[in-house]
FILUMVO-89755 format. One record per residue (C-alpha): residue in three letters; z, y, x. Coordinates in Angstrom, 2 decimals. Each point is the difference from the previous one (the first is absolute). Layout:
BEGIN
> aa	z	y	x
> ALA	Z	Y	X .
...
***
This chain:
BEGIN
> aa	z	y	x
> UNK	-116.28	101.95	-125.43 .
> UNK	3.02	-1.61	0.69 .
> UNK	2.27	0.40	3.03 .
> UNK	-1.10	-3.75	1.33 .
> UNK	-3.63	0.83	-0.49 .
> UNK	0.73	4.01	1.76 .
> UNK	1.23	-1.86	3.18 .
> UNK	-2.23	-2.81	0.47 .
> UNK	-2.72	3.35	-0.82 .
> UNK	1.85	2.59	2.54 .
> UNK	1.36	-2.66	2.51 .
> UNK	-1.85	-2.48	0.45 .
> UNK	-3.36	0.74	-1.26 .
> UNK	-1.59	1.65	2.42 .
> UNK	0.87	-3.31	2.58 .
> UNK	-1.58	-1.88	-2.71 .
> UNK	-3.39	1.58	-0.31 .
> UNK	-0.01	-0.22	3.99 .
> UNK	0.33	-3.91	-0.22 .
> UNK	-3.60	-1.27	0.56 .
> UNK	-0.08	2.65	3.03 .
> UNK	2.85	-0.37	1.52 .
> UNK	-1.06	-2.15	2.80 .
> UNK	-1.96	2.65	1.96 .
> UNK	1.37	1.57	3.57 .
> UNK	1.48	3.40	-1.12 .
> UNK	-2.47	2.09	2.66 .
> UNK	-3.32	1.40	-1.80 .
> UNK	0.94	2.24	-2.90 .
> UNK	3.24	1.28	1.67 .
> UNK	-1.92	0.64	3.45 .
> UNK	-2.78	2.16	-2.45 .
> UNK	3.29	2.00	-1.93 .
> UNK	0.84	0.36	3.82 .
> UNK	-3.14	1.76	1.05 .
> UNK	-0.28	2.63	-3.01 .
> UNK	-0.76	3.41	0.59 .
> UNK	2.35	1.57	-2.53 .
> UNK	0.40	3.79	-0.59 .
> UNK	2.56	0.58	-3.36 .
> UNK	-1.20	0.91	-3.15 .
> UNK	0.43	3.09	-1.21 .
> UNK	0.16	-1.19	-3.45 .
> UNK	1.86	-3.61	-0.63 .
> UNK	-2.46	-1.69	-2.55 .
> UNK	1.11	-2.38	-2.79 .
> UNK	-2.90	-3.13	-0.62 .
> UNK	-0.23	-1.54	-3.35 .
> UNK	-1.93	-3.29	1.14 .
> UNK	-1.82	-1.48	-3.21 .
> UNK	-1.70	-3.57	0.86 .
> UNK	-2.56	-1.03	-2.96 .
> UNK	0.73	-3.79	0.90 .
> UNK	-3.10	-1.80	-1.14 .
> UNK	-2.70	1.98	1.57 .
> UNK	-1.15	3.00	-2.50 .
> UNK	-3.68	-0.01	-0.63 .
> UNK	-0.90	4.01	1.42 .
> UNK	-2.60	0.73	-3.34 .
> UNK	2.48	2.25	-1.41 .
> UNK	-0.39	2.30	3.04 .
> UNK	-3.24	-0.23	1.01 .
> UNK	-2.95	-0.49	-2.63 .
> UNK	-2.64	1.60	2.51 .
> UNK	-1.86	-3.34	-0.02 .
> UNK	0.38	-1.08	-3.06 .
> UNK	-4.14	0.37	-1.14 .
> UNK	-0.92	-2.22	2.69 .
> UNK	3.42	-2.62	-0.70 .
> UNK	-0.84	-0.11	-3.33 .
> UNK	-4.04	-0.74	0.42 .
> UNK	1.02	-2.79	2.45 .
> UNK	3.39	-1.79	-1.34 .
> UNK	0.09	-3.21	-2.16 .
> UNK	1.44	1.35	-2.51 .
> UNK	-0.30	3.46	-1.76 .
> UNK	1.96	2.98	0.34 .
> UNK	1.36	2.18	-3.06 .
> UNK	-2.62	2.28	-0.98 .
> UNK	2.93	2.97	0.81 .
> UNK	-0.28	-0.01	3.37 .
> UNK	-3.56	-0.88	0.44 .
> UNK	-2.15	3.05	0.17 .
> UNK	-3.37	-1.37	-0.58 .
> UNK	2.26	-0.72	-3.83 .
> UNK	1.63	3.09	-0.76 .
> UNK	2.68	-0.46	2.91 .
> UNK	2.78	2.22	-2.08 .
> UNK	2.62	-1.26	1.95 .
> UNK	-1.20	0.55	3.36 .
> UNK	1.94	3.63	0.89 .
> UNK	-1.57	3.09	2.42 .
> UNK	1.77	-1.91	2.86 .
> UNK	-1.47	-3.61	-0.57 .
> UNK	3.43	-1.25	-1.37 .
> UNK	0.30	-2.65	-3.05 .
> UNK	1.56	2.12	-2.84 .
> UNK	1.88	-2.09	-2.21 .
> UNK	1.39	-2.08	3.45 .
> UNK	2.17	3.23	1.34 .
> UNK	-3.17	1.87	0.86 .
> UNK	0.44	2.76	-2.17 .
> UNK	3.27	0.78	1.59 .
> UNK	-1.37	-0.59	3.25 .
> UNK	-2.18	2.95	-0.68 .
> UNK	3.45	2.26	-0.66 .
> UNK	2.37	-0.85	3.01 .
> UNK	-3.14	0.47	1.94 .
> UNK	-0.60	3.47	-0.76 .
> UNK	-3.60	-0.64	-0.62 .
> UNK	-0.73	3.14	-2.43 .
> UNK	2.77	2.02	2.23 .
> UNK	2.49	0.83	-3.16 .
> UNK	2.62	-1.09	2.04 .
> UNK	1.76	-0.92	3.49 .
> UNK	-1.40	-3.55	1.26 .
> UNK	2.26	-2.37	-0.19 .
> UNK	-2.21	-3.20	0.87 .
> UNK	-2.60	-0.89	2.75 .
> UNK	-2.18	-3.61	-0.56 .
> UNK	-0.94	-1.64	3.23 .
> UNK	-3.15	-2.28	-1.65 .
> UNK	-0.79	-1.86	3.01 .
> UNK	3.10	-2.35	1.48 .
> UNK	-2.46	-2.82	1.20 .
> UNK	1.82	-3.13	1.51 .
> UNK	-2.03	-0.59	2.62 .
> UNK	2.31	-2.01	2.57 .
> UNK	1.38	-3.45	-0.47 .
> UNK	-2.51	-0.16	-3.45 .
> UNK	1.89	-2.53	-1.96 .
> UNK	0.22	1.16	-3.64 .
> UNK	2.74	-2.18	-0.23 .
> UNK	3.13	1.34	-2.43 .
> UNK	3.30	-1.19	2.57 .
> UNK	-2.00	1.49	3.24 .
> UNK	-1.00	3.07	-1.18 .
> UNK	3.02	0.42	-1.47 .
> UNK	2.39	-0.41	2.71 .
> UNK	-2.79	2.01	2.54 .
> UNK	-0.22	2.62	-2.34 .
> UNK	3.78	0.18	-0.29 .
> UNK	0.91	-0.22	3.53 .
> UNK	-2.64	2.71	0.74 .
> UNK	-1.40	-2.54	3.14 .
> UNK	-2.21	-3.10	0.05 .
> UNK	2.28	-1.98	1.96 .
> UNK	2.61	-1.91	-2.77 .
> UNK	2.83	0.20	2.31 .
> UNK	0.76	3.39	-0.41 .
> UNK	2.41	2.11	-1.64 .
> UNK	-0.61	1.54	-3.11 .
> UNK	-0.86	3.52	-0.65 .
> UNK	3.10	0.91	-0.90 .
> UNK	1.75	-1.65	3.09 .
> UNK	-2.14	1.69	1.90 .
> UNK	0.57	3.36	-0.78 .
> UNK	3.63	-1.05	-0.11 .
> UNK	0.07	-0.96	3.95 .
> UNK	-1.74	3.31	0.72 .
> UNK	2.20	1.94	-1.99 .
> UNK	3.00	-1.90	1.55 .
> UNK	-1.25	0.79	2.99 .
> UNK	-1.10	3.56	0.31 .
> UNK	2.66	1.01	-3.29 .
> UNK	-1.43	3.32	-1.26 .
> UNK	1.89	0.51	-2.85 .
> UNK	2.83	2.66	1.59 .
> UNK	2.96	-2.62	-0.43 .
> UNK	1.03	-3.28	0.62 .
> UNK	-2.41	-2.67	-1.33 .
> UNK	3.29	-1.91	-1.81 .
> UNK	0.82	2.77	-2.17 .
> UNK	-3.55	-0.30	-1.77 .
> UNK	0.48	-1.62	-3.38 .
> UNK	-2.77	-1.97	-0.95 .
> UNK	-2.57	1.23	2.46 .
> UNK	-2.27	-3.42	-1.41 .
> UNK	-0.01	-1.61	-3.47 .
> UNK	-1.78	-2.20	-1.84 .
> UNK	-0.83	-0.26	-3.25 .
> UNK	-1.92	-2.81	-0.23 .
> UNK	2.51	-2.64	1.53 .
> UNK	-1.41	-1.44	3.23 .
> UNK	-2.98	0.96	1.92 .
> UNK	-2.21	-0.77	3.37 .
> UNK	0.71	3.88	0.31 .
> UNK	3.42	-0.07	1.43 .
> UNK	-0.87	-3.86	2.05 .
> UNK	2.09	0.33	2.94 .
> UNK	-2.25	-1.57	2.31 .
> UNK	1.78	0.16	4.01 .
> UNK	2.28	3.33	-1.19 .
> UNK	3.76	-0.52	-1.17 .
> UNK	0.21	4.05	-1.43 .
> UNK	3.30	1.39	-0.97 .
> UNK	1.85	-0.84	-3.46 .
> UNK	-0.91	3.33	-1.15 .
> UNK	-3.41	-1.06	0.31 .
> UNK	0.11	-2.82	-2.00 .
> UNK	-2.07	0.22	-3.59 .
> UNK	2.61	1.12	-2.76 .
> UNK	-1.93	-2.09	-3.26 .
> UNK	0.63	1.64	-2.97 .
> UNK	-1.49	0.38	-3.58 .
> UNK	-1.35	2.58	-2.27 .
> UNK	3.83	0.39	-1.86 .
> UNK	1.73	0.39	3.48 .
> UNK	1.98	-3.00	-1.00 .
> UNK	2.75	0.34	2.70 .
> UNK	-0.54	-2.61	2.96 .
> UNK	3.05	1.00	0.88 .
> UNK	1.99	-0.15	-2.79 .
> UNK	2.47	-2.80	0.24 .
> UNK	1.35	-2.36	-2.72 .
> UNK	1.85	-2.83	-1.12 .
> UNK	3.05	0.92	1.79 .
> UNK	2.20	0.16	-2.52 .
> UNK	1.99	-3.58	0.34 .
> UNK	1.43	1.37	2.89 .
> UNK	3.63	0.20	-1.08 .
> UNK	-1.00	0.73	-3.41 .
> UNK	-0.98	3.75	1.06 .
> UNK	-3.22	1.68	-1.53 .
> UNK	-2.84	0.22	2.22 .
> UNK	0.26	3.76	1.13 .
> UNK	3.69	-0.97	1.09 .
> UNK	-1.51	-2.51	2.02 .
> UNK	-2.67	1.74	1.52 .
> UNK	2.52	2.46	1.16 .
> UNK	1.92	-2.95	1.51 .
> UNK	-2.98	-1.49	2.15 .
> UNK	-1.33	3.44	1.25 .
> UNK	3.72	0.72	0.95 .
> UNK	0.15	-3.25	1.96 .
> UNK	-3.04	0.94	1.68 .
> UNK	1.00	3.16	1.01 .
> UNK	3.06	-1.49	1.40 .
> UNK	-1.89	-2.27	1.98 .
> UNK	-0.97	0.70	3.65 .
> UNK	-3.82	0.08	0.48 .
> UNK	0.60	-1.62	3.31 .
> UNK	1.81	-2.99	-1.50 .
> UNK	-3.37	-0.42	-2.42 .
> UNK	-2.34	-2.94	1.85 .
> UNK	-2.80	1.85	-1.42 .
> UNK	0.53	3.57	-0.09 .
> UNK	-3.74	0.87	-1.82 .
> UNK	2.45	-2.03	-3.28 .
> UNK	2.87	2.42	1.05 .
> UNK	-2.65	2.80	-0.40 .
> UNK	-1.38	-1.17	-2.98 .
> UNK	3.50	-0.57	-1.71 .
> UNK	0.93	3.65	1.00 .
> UNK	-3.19	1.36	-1.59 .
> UNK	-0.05	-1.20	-3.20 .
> UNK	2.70	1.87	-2.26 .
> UNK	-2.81	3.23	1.37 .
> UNK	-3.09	-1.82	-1.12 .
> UNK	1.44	-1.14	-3.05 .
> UNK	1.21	3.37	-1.10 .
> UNK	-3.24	1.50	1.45 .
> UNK	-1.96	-1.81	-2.16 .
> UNK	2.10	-0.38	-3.21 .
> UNK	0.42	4.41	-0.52 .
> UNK	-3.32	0.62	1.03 .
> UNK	-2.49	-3.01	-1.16 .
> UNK	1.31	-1.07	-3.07 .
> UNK	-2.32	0.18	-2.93 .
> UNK	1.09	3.44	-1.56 .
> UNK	0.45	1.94	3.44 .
> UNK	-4.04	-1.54	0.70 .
> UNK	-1.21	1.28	-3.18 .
> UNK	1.70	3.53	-0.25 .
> UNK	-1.49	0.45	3.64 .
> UNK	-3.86	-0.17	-1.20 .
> UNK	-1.13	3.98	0.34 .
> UNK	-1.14	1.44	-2.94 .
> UNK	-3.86	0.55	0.23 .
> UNK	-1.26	3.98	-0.41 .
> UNK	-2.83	-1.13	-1.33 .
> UNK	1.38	-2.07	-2.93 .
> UNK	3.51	1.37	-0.57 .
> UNK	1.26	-3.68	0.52 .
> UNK	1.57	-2.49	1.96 .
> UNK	-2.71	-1.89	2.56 .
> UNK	-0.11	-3.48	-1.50 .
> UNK	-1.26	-2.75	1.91 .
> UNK	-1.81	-3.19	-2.08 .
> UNK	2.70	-2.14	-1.49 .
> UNK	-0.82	-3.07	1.62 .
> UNK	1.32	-2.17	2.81 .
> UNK	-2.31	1.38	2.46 .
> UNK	0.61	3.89	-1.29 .
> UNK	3.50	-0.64	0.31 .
> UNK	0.42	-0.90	3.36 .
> UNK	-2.50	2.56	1.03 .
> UNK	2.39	2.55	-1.64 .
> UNK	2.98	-1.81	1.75 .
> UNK	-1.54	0.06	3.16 .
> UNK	-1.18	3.58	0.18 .
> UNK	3.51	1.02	-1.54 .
> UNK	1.43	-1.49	2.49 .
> UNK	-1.91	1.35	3.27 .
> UNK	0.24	3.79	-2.37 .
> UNK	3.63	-0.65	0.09 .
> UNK	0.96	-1.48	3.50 .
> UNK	-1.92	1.25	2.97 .
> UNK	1.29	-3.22	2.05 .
> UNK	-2.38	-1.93	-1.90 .
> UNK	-2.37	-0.17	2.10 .
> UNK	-1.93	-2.71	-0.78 .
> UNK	-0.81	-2.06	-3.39 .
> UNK	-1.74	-2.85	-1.04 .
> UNK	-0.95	-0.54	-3.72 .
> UNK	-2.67	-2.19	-0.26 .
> UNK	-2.15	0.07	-3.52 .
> UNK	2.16	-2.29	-1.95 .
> UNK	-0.29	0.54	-3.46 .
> UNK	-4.00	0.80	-0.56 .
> UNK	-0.94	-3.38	1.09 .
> UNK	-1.55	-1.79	2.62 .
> UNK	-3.19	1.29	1.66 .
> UNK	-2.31	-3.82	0.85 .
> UNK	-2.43	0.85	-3.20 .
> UNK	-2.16	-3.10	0.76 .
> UNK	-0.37	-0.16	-3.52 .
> UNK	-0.33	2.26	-3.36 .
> UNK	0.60	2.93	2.45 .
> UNK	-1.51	3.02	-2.35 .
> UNK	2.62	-1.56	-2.58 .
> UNK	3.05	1.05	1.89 .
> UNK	-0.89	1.90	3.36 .
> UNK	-1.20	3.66	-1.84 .
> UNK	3.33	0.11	-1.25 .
> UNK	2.33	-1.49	2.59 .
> UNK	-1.61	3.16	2.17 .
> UNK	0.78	2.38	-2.50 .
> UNK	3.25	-1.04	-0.15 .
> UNK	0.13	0.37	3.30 .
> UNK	-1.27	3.89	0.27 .
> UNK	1.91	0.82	-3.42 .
> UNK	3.65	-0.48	2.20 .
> UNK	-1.60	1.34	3.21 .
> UNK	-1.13	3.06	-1.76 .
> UNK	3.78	0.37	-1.35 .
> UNK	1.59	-1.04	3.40 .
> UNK	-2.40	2.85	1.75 .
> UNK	1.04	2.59	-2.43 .
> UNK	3.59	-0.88	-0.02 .
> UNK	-0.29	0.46	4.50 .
> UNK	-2.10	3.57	-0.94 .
> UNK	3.05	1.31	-2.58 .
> UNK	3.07	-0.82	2.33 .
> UNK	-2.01	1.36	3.13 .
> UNK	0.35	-3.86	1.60 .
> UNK	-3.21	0.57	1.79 .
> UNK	1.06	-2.31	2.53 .
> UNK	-0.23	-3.12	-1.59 .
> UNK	-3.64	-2.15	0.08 .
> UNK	-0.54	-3.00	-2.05 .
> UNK	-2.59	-2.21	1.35 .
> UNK	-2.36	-2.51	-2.00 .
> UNK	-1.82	-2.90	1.37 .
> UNK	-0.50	-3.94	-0.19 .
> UNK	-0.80	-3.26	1.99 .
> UNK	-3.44	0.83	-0.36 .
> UNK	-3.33	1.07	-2.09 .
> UNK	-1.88	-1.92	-2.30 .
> UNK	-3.65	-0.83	-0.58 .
> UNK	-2.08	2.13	-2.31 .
> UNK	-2.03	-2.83	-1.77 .
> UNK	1.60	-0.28	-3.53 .
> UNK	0.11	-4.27	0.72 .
> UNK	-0.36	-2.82	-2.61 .
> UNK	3.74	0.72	-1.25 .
> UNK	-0.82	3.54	0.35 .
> UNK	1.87	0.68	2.37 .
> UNK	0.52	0.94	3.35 .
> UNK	0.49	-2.27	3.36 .
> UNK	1.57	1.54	3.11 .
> UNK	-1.61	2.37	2.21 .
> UNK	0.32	1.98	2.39 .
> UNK	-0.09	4.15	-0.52 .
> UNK	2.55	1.57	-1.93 .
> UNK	1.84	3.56	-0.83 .
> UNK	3.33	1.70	1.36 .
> UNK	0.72	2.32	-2.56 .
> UNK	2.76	1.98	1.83 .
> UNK	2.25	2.92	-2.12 .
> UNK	2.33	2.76	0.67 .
> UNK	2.07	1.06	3.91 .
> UNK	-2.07	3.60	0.24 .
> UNK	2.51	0.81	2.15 .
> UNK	-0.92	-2.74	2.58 .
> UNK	-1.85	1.62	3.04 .
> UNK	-3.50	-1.47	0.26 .
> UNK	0.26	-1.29	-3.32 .
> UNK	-3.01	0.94	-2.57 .
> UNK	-0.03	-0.35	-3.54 .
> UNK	-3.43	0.36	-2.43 .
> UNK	-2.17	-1.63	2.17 .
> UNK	-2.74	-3.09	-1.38 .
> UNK	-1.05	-1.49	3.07 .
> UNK	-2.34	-2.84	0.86 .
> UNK	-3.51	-1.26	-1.28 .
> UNK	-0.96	-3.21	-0.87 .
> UNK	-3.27	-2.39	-0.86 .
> UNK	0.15	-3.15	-1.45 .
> UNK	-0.85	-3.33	2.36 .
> UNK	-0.94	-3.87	-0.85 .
> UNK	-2.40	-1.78	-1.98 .
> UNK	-1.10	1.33	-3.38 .
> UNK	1.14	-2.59	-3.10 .
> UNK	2.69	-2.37	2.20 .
> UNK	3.54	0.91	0.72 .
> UNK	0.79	1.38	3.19 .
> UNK	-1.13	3.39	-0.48 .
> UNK	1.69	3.15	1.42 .
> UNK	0.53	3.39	0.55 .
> UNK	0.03	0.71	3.94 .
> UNK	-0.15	3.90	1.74 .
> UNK	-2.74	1.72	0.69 .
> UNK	-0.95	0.42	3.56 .
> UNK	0.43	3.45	0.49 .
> UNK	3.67	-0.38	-2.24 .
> UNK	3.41	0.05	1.04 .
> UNK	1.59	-3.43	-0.40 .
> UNK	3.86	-1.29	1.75 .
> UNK	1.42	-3.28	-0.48 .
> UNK	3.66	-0.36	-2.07 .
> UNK	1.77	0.03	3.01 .
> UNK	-0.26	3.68	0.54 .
> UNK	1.88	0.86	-2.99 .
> UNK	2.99	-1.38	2.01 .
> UNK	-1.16	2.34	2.45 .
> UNK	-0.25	2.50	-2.25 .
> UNK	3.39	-0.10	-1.00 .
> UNK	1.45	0.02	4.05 .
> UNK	-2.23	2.58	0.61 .
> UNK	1.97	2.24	-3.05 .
> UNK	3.28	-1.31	1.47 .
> UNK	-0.60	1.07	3.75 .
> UNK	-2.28	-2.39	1.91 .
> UNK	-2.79	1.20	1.52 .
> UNK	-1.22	-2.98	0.92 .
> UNK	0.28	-2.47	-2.79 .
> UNK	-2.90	-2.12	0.85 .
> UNK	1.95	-1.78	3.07 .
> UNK	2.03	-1.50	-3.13 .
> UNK	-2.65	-0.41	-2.52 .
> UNK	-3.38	-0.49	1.81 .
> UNK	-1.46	2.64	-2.13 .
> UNK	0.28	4.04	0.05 .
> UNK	1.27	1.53	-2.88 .
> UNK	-2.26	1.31	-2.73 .
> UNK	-2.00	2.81	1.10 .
> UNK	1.35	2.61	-2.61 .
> UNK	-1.81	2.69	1.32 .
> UNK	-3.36	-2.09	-0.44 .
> UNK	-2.94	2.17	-1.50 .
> UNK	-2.15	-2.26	-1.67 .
> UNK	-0.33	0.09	-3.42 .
> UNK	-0.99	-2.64	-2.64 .
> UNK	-3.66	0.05	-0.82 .
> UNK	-0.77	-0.62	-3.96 .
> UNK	-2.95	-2.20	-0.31 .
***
């Protein structure tokens, strides 16, 4: 990333995902962040947001119906995961084997070897504002509210944290309390808040390239660059702030000899990799998949390891593909998940070796898919899916090992729009409350007067029934 694209990213970008909703009165958010009841956490968590753009179909989690799919869908299903036909890939725990399942079974703690490190929520129905539609479920799901003139997630938590600071020092010596690396994202929308620079989403990449690295200043006077960096950061120390029009640039200028250092001796390449622990149980280095996705998983959670001001991180799931299998789905899906699981296994056992059991990465979508296996064997969009939710044992209320929900399939037998819905007597929430969720871990009692929606009922005893 070069410097141009860093400030259009770190300046100006979070003004220009607020564009189409800037036009709103600045009153119904900020009134909600007003009204919080907020008590401190006793233990600052560190989110690791992954979005599975695209809408991931939730088979790989939750095979419990898969007789009945299978006996009603247009299309067969592999004879692995159909019971009736050997059904070898179908694990104790109802999960699709080859599509992350097995590993499933290990970070949650299913046969007890070990210390959870996973809990699978199988029942996030979309219920409200049904529209199956990619941009809308998207942004919703992003901003953690039905109404598309909020504020992200991320903005969100920032205006609480700005405004109830728990932290034990002033929120401007934070470095990098929110980053991205994923480039822009409905997360951190602005909505009707202007939060404070340090705030803003930092975008970097899975090398650390240095956004604040400068360059090309070397024509000045003929001197080499670091000559000239001296120069400018001299003039801007020599520079009242008061004589600055905008003092937030002032700031900015100020800061960035720290950042850049910050990030140069401590996230470069080498200093990344010789921080990996070594794992007991192999006599070896943790390694994390070698693939775009793995390494910006490894980034991320090396980052939030290393830098407790990171508070917040969005990754997306760049790199495994996209998740709208309308077509050739069992071609691509079983191992997009297992992908998926292989670096979240890693990621959870690099938190458990350097005792970071603060930090929770979060899964989800826009949405489920349907179950019937359609003419391009495939899957359309639907409405259920799973929150597979790792690590932050150290989170009060927070529960880890738990399978929770049951589900039946729904719709006519041989056409499309068939689905899996919860069972009556099941626990189901909408996506909303994993916004909740996550002000609930950072202090807010009350998150539904921002969401809509409680937070997920962690403490929920109701198993899921194997049929």
């Amino acid at each position: 990333m070069n410097r141009r694209q860093f400030l259009k990213l770190g300046g100006l970008f979070c003004l220009s995902l607020s564009t189409p909703f800037c036009f709103r009165e600045k009153e119904a958010m900020a009134a909600a962040i007003a009204n919080i009841d907020y008590i401190p956490p006793t233990t600052i968590p560190q989110i690791i947001n992954i979005f599975l753009y695209g809408g991931p179909s939730e088979l790989a989690g939750n095979l419990t119906n898969i007789a009945d799919i299978h006996a009603n869908s247009q299309n067969p299903y592999p004879s692995s995961i159909v019971p009736d036909n050997g059904g070898g890939d179908i694990t104790p725990n109802y999960f699709w084997g080859q599509a992350g399942g097995t590993i499933m079974e290990e970070l949650l703690n299913s046969n007890g070897a070990s210390t959870p490190q996973m809990s699978v929520y199988r029942t996030i129905n979309r219920i409200k504002d049904d529209s199956k539609a990619h941009g809308r479920s998207v942004t919703q799901n992003l901003l953690g509210n039905l109404d598309l003139l909020n504020p992200g997630i991320a903005t969100t938590l920032a205006a609480i944290l700005e405004m109830h600071n728990p932290f034990g020092k002033d929120i401007n010596e934070l470095v990098f309390p929110f980053v991205t690396f994923e480039g822009e994202s409905t997360i951190f929308n602005l909505g009707d808040h202007d939060i404070p620079l340090v705030f803003r989403p930092m975008s970097l990449d899975s090398g650390f390239k240095n956004p604040y690295e400068r360059s090309k200043n070397s024509y000045i006077d003929g001197a080499d660059e670091d000559t000239n960096d001296n120069r400018l950061d001299s003039l801007a120390q020599s520079v009242s702030s008061a004589r600055f029009a905008n003092k937030k640039v002032y700031q900015a200028f100020l800061k960035r000899a720290e950042l850049a250092e910050f990030i140069s001796s401590q996230f470069n390449d080498d200093a990344i990799e010789a921080d990996l622990p070594v794992d007991p149980d192999t006599n070896a280095q943790i390694q994390y998949p070698n693939s775009n996705f793995g390494n910006r998983l490894k980034a991320a959670v090396s980052l939030a390891v290393k830098n407790p001001d990171t508070i917040f991180i969005s990754l997306g799931s760049g790199g495994l593909g996209g998740w709208d299998d309308h077509s050739g789905a069992l071609d691509n899906y079983p191992s997009r998940m297992n992908g998926l699981m292989e670096a979240l296994q890693v990621a959870a056992r690099h938190m458990e070796l350097k005792d970071a059991n603060n930090i929770v990465i979060n899964v989800f979508g826009d949405f489920g898919r349907n179950v019937n296996l359609n003419l391009s064997k495939g899957w359309d969009h639907g409405n259920n899916q799973n929150f597979y939710t790792v690590g932050g044992s150290a989170i009060p209320g927070r529960t880890l090992g738990k399978l929770v929900g049951r589900t039946r399939r729904i719709g006519t037998p041989f056409q499309n729009r068939q689905f899996t819905s919860p069972t009556d007597d099941s626990y189901q929430c909408e996506p909303f409350a994993i916004a909740s969720t996550i002000f609930k871990y950072f202090g807010v009692q009350n998150p539904e007067i921002l969401t809509g929606e409680p937070p997920i009922n962690e403490s929920a005893d109701v198993p899921n029934e194997l049929v």
